[in-house]
N, C-alpha and C positions, 0 to 999 in steps of 0.2 A: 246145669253148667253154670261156671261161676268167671268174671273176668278177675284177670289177674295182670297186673305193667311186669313186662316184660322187660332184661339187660339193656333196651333202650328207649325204653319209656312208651312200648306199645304194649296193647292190652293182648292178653292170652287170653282164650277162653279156654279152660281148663275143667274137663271132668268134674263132680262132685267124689266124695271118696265116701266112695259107699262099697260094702264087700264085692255085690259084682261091677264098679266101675271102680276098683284098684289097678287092674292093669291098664286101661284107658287112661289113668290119671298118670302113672308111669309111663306109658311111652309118649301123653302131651311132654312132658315134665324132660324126656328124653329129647323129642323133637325140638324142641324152644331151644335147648342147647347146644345144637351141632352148628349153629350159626356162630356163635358165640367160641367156639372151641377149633372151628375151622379159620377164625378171625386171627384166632392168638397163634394155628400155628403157621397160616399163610402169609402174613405181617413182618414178621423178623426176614421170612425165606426172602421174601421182595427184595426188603432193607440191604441185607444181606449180598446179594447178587448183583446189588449196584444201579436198582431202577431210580438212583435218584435223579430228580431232575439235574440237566446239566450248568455250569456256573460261569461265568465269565470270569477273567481277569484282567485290570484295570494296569499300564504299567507306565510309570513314568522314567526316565531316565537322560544320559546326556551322552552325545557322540562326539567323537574327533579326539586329536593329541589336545585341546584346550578345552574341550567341551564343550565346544561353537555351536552344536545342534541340539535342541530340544529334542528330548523324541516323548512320543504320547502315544499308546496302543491301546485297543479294547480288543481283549480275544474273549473268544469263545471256548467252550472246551467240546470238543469230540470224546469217541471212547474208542479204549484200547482193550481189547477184546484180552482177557486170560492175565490180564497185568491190574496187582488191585491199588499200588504205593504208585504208579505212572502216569500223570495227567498229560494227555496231548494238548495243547492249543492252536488255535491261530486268528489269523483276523488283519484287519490294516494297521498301517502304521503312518503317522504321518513326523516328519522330521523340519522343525522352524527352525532358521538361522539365527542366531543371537548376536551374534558379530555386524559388523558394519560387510556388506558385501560391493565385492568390487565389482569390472565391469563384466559383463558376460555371467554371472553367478545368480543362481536362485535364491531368494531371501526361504521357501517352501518344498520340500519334496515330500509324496504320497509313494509307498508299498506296501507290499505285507511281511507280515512275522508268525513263524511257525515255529512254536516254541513247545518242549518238552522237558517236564517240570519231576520230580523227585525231592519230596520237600522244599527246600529253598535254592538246591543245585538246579540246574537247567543249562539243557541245551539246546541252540535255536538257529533258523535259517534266514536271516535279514535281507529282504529282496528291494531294490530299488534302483527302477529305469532298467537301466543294462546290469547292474552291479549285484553282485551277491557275491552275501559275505555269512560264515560259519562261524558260531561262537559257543563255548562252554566257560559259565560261570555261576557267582550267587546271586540272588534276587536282595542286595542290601545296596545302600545307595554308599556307601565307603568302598565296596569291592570292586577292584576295576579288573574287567575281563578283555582278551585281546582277539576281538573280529577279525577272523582270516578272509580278505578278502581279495584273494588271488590277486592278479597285478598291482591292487593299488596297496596291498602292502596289510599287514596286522595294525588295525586301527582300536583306539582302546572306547569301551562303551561301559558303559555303567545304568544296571536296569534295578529299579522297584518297583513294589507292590504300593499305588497310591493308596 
């Protein structure tokens, strides 16, 4: 028997080739490579079916008719079972005043965003305190998309990718 590095730098020991150790030396020679061959074609299938790790996304954005609110989210992404172009999100949101606040008013408000992305279209659910508001637009900070947000009226918000 003779050692031989093997596709990853471990040592085979491999038969000598001698007439009667030909076929020993062909079925080491066979063996050593089904690792190697189940590697190339279990690899892509993984890639393929979506086991990658999942990603956040970072958003920054401005709310109200003047754009009095900062908004800042970190989502998470979930998975959408059978859909491959469809990224779910969600996660908190927190919204800071930028304006001078009068009396009774919060300079801060905390909720979440649940957002569903399609390239740079998305559409999302902005929950905060009592208020929830429905919105479909683009993820560019010039687009301004108009939040349905039952009684208090279509309020315009504007979301990006920091």
């Amino acid at each position: 028997m003779r050692g031989r590095a093997g596709p990853i730098g471990v040592a085979i020991t491999l038969p000598l080739r001698t007439p009667a150790g030909n076929a020993q030396y062909r079925q080491a020679r066979y063996d050593a490579g089904k690792g190697a061959a189940m590697r190339a074609v279990v690899l892509p299938i993984v890639v393929m079916l979506g086991a990658a790790p999942a990603f956040g996304l970072e958003l920054e954005g401005r709310y109200g008719f003047a754009g009095e609110w900062a908004v800042s989210a970190t989502l998470t992404e979930g998975t959408v079972p059978g859909l491959w172009r469809k990224r779910e999100f969600a996660g908190p949101v927190q919204l800071k005043h930028l304006a001078i606040c009068g009396p009774g008013e919060v300079s801060e408000k905390t909720g979440t965003l649940r957002l569903s992305r399609t390239g740079a279209s998305y559409v999302a659910k902005l929950v905060v305190g009592e208020d929830s508001c429905e919105v479909a637009g683009v993820l560019n900070e010039d687009r301004v998309a108009f939040a349905d947000c039952g009684r208090s009226g279509k309020i315009p918000l504007r979301l990006w990718s920091k």
